[in-house]
C-alpha positions in Angstrom: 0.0 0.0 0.0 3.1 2.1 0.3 2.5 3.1 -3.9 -1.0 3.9 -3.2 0.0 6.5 -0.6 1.9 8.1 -3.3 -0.6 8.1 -5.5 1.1 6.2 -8.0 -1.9 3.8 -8.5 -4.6 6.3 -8.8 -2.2 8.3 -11.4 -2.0 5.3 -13.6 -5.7 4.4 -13.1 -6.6 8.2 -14.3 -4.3 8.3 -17.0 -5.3 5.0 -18.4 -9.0 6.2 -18.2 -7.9 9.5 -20.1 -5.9 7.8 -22.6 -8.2 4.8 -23.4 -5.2 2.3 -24.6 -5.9 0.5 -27.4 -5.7 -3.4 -26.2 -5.9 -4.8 -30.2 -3.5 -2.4 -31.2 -0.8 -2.9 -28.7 -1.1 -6.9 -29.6 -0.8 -6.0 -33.1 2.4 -3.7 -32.5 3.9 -6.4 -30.5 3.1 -9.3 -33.2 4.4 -7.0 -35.4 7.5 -5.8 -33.8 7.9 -9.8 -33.2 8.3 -10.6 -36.5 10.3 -7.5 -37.5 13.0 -8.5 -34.7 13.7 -12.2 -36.7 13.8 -10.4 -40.0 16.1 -7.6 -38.9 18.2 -9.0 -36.4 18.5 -12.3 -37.3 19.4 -11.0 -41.0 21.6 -8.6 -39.7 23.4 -11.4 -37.9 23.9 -13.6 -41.3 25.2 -10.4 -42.9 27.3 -9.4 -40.7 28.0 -12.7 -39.5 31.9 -11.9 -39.6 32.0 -10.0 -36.5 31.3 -12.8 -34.2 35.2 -14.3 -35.3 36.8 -11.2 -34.2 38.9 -12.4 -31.2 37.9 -13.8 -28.9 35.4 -15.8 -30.3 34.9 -18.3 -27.0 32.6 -15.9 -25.2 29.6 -16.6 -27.9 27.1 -19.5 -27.1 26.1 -19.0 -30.6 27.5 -17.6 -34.0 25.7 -17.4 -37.2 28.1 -19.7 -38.4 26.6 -22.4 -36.4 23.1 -22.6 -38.2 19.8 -23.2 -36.2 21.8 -25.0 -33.4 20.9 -22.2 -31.0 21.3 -23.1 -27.5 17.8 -22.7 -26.3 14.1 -23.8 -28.5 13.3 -21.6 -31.3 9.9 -21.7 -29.2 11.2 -20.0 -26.1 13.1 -17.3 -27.9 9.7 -16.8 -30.2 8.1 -16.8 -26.9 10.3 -14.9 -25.1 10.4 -12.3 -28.2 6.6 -11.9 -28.5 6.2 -11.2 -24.7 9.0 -8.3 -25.0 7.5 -7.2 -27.7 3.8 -6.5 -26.3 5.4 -5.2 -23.2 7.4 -2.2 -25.7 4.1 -1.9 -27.2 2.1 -1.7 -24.4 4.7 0.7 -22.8 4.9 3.2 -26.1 0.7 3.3 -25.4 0.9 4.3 -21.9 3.5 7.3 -23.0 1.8 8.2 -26.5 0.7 11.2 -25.1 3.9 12.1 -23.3 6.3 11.9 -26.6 7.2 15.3 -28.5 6.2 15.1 -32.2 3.7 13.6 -34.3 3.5 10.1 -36.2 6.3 8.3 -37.4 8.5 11.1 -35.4 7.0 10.0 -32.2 7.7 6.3 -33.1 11.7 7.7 -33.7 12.0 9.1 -30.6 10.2 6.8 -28.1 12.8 3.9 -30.1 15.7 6.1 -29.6 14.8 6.9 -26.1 14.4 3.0 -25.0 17.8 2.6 -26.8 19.4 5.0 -24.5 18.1 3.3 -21.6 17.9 0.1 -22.6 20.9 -1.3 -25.3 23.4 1.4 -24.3 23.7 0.5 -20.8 24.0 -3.7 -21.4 26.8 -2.6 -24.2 28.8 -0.3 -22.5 28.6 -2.7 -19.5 29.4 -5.6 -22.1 32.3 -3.4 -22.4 33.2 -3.0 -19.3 33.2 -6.6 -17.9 33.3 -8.7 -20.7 36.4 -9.1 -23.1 34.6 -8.5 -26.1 36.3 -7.3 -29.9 35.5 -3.6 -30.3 34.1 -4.4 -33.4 31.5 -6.8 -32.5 30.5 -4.2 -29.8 30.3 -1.7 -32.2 28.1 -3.7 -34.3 26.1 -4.2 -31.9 25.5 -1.1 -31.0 24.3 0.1 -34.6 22.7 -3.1 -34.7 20.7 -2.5 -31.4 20.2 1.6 -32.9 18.4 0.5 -36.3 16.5 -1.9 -34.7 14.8 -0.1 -31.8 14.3 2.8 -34.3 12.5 0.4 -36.7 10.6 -0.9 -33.7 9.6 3.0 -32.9 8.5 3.3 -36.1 6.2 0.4 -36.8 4.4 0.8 -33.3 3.8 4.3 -34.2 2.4 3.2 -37.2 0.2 0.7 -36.0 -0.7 2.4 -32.7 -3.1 5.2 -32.6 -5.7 6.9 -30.5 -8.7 5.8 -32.0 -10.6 2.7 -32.2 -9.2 -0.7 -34.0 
């Protein structure tokens, strides 16, 4: 009860009455941003798969050069993935209202805001206590950049104020 003596619970209550979040939308942003994370970063990663043999190359539990033999089931990660994904969704409809701009400009700077705070820290922390090639971690971090910009932009896209 400690939040709802701050008033942090009847704040979100009102603005989710005010803002009237679009359930089908947020669903179809996160599906969408779902499928968008395979086809960019998982291409990216066969592109580019060359920066995963920069030394050393024992700290990777996967490389593109090892094929579908990921360590984990293609359905967790898809699972895993999906729930992310709503959860970005979900969080760019609570602060729709809250970003500067308009349209696909609001999708830009919600993705490049959740890159600063999100991505950015894990690399430079990657950085920091992991021996890692400079070039994969740069990589990464462009890698990390396009994606959560793309992910800005398609939610914006798909999520708007009015009925689905």
């Amino acid at each position: 009860m400690f939040l709802n003596r701050l008033g942090f619970y009847r704040k979100f209550i009102e603005m989710d009455s005010k803002q009237n979040l679009n359930i089908s939308r947020i669903l179809l942003a996160g599906i969408a941003i779902n499928f968008i994370s395979f086809l960019v970063g998982g291409g990216s990663y066969f592109l580019f798969g060359w920066v995963f043999e920069f030394e050393p190359t024992n700290i990777w539990k996967w490389t593109p050069a090892m094929g579908s033999n990921i360590p984990i089931s293609w359905w967790t990660l898809l699972l895993v993935n999906i729930i992310l994904a709503i959860i970005f969704a979900f969080i760019y409809a609570i602060l729709h209202g809250s970003i500067p701009g308009k349209g696909i400009q609001k999708g830009l700077i919600f993705g490049l805001i959740i890159w600063i705070v999100g991505p950015i820290p894990a690399l430079i922390t990657m950085y920091l206590m992991m021996n890692i090639a400079i070039g994969s971690l740069l990589y990464f971090t462009i890698q990390s950049l396009v994606e959560w910009l793309v992910y800005g932009i398609t939610i914006a896209a798909i999520y708007k104020n009015r009925k689905f």
